[in-house]
VOGU-3710 file (C-alpha; in Angstrom, 3 decimals, decimal comma):
1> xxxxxxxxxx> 0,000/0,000/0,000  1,513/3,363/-1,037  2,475/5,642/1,762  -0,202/8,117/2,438  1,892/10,562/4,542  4,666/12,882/3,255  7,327/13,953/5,410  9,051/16,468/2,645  9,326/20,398/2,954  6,323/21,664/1,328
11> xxxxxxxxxx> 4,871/19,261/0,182  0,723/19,492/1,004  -0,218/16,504/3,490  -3,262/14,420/2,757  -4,918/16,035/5,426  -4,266/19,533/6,308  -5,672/19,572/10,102  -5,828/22,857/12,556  -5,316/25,494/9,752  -9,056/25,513/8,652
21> xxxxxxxxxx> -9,969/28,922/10,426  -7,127/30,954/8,824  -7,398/29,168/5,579  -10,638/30,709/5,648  -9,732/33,624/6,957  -8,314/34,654/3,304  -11,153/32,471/1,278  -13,687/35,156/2,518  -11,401/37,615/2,309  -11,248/36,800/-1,972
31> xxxxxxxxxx> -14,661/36,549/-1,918  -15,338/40,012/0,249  -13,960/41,830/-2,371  -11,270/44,706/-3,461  -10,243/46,402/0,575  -10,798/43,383/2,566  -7,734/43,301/4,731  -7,324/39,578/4,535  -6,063/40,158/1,140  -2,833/40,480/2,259
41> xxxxxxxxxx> -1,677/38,101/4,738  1,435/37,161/6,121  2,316/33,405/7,287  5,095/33,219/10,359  6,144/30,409/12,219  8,739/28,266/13,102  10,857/25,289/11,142  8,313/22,756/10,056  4,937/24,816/11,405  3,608/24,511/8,232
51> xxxxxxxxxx> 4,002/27,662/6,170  4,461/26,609/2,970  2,202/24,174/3,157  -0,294/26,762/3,934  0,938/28,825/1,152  -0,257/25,610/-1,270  -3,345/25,267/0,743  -4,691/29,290/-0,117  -3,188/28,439/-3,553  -5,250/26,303/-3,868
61> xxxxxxxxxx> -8,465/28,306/-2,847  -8,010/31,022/-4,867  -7,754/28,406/-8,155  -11,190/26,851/-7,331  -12,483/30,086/-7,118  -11,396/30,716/-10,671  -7,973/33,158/-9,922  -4,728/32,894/-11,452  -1,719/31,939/-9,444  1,802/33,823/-9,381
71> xxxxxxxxxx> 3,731/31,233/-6,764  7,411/32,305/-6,135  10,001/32,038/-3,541  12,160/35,201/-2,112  15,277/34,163/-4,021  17,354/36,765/-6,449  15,838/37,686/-9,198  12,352/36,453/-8,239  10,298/39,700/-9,715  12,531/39,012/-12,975
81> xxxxxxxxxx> 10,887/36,056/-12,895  7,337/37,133/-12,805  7,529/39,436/-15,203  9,495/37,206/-17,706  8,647/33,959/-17,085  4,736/33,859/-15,107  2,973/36,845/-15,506  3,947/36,501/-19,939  2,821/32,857/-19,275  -0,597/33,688/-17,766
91> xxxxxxxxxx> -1,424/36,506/-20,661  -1,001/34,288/-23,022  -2,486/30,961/-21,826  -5,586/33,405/-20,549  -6,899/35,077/-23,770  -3,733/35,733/-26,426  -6,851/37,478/-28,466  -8,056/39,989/-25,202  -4,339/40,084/-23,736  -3,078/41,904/-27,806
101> xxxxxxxxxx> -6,863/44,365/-28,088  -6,132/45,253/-24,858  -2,327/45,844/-25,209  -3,535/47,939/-28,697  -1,658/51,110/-29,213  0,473/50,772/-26,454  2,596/47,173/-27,134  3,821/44,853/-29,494  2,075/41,251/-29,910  3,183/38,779/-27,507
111> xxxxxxxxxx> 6,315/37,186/-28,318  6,915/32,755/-27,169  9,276/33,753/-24,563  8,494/37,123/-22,957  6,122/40,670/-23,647  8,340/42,904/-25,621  6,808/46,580/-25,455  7,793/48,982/-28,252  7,653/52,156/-28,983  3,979/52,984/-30,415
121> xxxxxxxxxx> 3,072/56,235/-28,972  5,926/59,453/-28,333  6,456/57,750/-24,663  8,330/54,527/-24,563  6,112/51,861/-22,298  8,365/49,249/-20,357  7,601/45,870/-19,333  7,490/45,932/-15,422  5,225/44,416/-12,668  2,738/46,800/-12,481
131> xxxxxxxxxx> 1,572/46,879/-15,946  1,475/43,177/-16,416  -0,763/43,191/-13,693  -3,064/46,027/-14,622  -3,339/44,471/-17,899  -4,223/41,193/-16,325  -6,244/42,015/-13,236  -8,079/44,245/-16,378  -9,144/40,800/-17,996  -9,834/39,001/-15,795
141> xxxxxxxxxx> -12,375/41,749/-13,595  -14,789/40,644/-16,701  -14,885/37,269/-15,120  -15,018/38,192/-11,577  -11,837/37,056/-10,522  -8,703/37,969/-9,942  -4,994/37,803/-9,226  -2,720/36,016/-6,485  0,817/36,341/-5,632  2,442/34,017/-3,239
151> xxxxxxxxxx> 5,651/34,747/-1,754  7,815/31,931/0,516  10,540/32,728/2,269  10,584/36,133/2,746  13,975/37,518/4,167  15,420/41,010/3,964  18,940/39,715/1,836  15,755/40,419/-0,955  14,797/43,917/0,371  14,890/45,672/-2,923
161> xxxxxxxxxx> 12,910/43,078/-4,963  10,297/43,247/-1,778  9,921/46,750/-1,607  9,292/46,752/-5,741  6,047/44,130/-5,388  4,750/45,765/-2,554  4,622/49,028/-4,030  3,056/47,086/-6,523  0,694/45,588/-4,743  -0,252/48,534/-2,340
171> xxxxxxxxxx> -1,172/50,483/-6,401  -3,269/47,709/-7,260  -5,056/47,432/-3,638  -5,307/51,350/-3,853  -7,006/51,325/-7,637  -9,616/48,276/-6,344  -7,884/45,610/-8,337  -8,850/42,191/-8,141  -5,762/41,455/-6,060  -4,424/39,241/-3,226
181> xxxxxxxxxx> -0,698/38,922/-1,732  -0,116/35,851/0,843  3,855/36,249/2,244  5,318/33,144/4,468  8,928/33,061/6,707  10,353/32,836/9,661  8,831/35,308/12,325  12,270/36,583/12,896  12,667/37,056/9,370  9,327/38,567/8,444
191> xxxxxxxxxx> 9,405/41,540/11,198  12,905/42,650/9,866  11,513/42,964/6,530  7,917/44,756/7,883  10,012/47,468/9,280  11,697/48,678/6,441  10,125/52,011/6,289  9,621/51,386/2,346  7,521/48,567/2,970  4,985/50,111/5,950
201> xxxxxxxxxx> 2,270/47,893/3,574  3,335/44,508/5,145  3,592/45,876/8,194  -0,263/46,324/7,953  -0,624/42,925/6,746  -2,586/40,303/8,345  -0,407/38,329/10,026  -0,628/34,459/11,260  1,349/32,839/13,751  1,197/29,091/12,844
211> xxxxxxxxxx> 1,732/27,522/16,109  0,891/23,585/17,409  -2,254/21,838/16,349  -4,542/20,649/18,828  -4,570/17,403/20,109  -8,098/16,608/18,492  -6,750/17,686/14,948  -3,774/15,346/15,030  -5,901/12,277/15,917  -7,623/13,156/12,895
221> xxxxxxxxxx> -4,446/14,053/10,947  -3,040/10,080/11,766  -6,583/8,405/11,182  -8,270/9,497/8,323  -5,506/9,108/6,020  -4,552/5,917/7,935  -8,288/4,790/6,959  -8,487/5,964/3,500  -5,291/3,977/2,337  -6,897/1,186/3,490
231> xxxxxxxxxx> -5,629/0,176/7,012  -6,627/0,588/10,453  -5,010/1,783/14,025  -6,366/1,494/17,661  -7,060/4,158/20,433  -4,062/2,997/22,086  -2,032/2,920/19,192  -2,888/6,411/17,551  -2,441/7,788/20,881  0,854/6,821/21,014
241> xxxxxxxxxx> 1,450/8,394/18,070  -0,501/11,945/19,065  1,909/11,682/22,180  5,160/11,638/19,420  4,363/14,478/17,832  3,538/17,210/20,030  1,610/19,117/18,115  4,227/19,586/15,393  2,584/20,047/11,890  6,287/18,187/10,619
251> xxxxxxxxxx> 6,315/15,915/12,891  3,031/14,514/12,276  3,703/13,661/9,110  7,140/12,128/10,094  5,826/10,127/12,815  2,710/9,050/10,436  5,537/8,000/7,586  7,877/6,139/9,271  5,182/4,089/11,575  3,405/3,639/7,855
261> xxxxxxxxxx> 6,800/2,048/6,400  6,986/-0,871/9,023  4,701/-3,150/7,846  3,067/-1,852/5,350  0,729/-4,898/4,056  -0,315/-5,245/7,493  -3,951/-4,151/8,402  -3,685/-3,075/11,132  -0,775/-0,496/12,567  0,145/-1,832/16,478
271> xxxxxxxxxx> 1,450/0,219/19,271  5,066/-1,144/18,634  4,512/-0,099/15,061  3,712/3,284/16,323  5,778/3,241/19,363  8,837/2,369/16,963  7,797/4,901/14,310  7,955/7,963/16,732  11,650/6,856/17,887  12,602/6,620/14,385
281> xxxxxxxxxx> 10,978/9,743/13,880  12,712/11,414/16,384  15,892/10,389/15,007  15,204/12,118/11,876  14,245/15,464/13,599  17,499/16,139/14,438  18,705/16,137/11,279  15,879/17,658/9,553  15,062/20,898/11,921  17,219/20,928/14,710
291> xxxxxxxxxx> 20,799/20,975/12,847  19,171/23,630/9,904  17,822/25,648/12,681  20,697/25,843/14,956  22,838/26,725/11,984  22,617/30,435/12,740  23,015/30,281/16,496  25,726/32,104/17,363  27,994/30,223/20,382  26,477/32,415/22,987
301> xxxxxxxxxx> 23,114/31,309/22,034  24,220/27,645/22,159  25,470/28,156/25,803  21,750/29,196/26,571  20,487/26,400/25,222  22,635/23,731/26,720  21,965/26,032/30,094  18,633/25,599/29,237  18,945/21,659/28,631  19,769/20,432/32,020
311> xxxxxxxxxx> 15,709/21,430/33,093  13,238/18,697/32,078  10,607/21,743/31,595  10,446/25,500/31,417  14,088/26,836/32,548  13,772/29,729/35,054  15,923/32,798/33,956  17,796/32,913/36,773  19,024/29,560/36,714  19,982/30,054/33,220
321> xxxxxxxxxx> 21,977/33,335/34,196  23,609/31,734/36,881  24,465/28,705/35,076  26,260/30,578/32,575  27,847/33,064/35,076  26,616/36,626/33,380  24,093/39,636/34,605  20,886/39,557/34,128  20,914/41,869/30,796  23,264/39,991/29,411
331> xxxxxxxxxx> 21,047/36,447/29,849  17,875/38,725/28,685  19,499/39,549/25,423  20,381/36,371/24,012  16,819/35,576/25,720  15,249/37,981/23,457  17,290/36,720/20,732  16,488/33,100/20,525  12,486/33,583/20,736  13,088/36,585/17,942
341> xxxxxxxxxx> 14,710/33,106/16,326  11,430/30,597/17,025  14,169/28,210/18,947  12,573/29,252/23,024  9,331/30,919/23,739  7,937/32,668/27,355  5,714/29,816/29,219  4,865/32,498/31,994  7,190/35,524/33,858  10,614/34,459/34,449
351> xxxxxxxxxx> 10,228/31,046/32,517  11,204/29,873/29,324  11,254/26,727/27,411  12,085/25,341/23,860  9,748/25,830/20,909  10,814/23,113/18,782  9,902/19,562/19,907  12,839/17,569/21,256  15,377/19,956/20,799  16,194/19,373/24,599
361> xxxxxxxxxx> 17,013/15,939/23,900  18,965/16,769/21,053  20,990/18,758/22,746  21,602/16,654/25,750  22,581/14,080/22,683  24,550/16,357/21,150  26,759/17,412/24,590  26,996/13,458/25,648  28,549/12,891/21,975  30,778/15,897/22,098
371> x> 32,280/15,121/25,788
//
């Protein structure tokens, strides 16, 4: 029996569990109309939390409502890319006929590989974001829908390519175009870009925090694909799995993949199946999240960590500070800058803890190894 979970980055799980309200958050906001405030939105959470998958999931919304998709990832050169590669795709697979009577008197027919705009008129019109998009949010306001750009991965290396679509976008929002933006990155990464005082239109962009799924949802998550495919799991079994996962969008799909891959023409999945899956899964965490997202940590911030590790729950500040032997603003600095980083959050005054699942085990691991 094929493997009905899928434990790769961005890739859309079978089942996409305790997202629904904000997916429809932005599904009514597409359907509310031009200066609905959902139409820009802004997807932050940690390693694994989901983001991109959430970016597929109002993807794929907005195309069963009948809009056009512009999917890219903050890279170099990604608004080169839209205006050479998607938007010139969309014109022409849209209407070629509408795209060239609308273009009349101001461009040149469409050429296989790009829009070339010539010289019809005294002024000289240039291909650029904003007039792809007028021409196609133009066409397709005779069919009542509309445009949306997604954007993964924002990050401020890119600030000069952000600050050109959001101008863009802010136009377009400001003439009542049939337009939508949905942004996704790291918390961390997102609020350095939103306060670039060029881009003060993110800043007033709905934003998401995609934090743990309830309990209920992953029980769901692990059992209705589990059921579709064909096979079946107990109460004390799927429990065991709920327990491995801790509410980690990832690591539900993990856990759900490598308990799947035991015995896979068995039936029925058993709690050593699923008590073996989560251990295996765990194993693959560390290499998956926690190495990528302690690849920026600074030493300092490791030191916290580790100071943090000895606790078996939320680490009081000042055993952390006297642990590592510093003041108290020194420990609230690198405090501030590891939840700023999604690798510790506040559990209540005085109190922190780790906001990816097992990372105090892997760090424990990672110490014992080292000595």
């Amino acid at each position: 029996m094929p493997n009905p979970f899928h434990a790769s980055f961005g890739v859309s799980p079978p089942l996409l569990v305790g997202r629904e309200s904000v997916l429809e958050d932005f599904v009514e906001a597409l359907e509310d109309g031009p200066g609905s405030s959902g139409r820009a939105s802004l997807y932050t959470g940690a390693r694994g939390a989901g983001k991109t998958v959430m970016l597929n999931a109002v993807e794929d919304r907005a195309r069963a409502l009948g809009w056009l998709v512009v999917s890219e990832t903050a890279t170099a050169g990604f608004v080169d890319r839209m205006t050479q590669q998607h938007l010139p795709k969309l014109l022409r697979e849209f209407d070629p006929e509408a795209v060239q009577r609308r273009l009349k008197g101001m461009t040149a027919p469409l050429n296989i590989g790009r829009v070339d705009w010539d010289t019809v008129e005294r002024h000289v019109v240039q291909v650029g974001l904003r007039n792809q998009l007028e021409v196609l949010t133009d066409l397709l306001s005779e069919h009542g829908t509309g445009v949306l750009i997604t954007l993964d991965e924002i990050h401020q290396n890119q600030l000069a390519e952000l600050r050109e679509i959001a101008t863009t976008v802010q136009h377009a929002f400001r003439e009542g175009r049939e337009l939508a933006f949905a942004g996704a990155g790291l918390a961390a990464s997102v609020a350095d870009v939103v306060n670039d005082d060029v881009l003060t239109f993110l800043r007033r962009a709905e934003r998401h925090s995609l934090g743990s799924v309830p309990r209920t949802e992953v029980e769901r998550g692990f059992r209705e694909p589990i059921e579709a495919a064909g096979r079946h799991i107990g109460a004390e079994a799927l429990q065991i799995m709920v327990d491995g996962t801790n509410g980690y969008p990832f690591l539900l799909q993990l856990v759900g993949a490598q308990t799947w891959r035991l015995h896979p023409g068995q039936e029925e999945i058993t709690t050593v199946d699923a008590a073996e899956g989560v251990a295996r899964a765990r194993l693959r965490l560390g290499a998956l999240i926690h190495e990528p997202a302690l690849s920026a940590a600074s030493d300092i911030d490791k030191r916290f960590l580790l100071a943090m590790a000895h606790d078996d729950g939320p680490s009081k500040m000042a055993d952390i500070q006297r642990r590592l032997a510093v003041d108290v603003n020194y420990a609230s600095q690198y405090r501030l800058r590891l939840i700023a980083a999604e690798l510790i959050y506040s559990t209540r005054r005085g109190y922190v803890d780790f906001a990816l699942p097992y990372l105090r085990e892997y760090l424990r691991d990672q110490a014992t190894t080292d000595l």
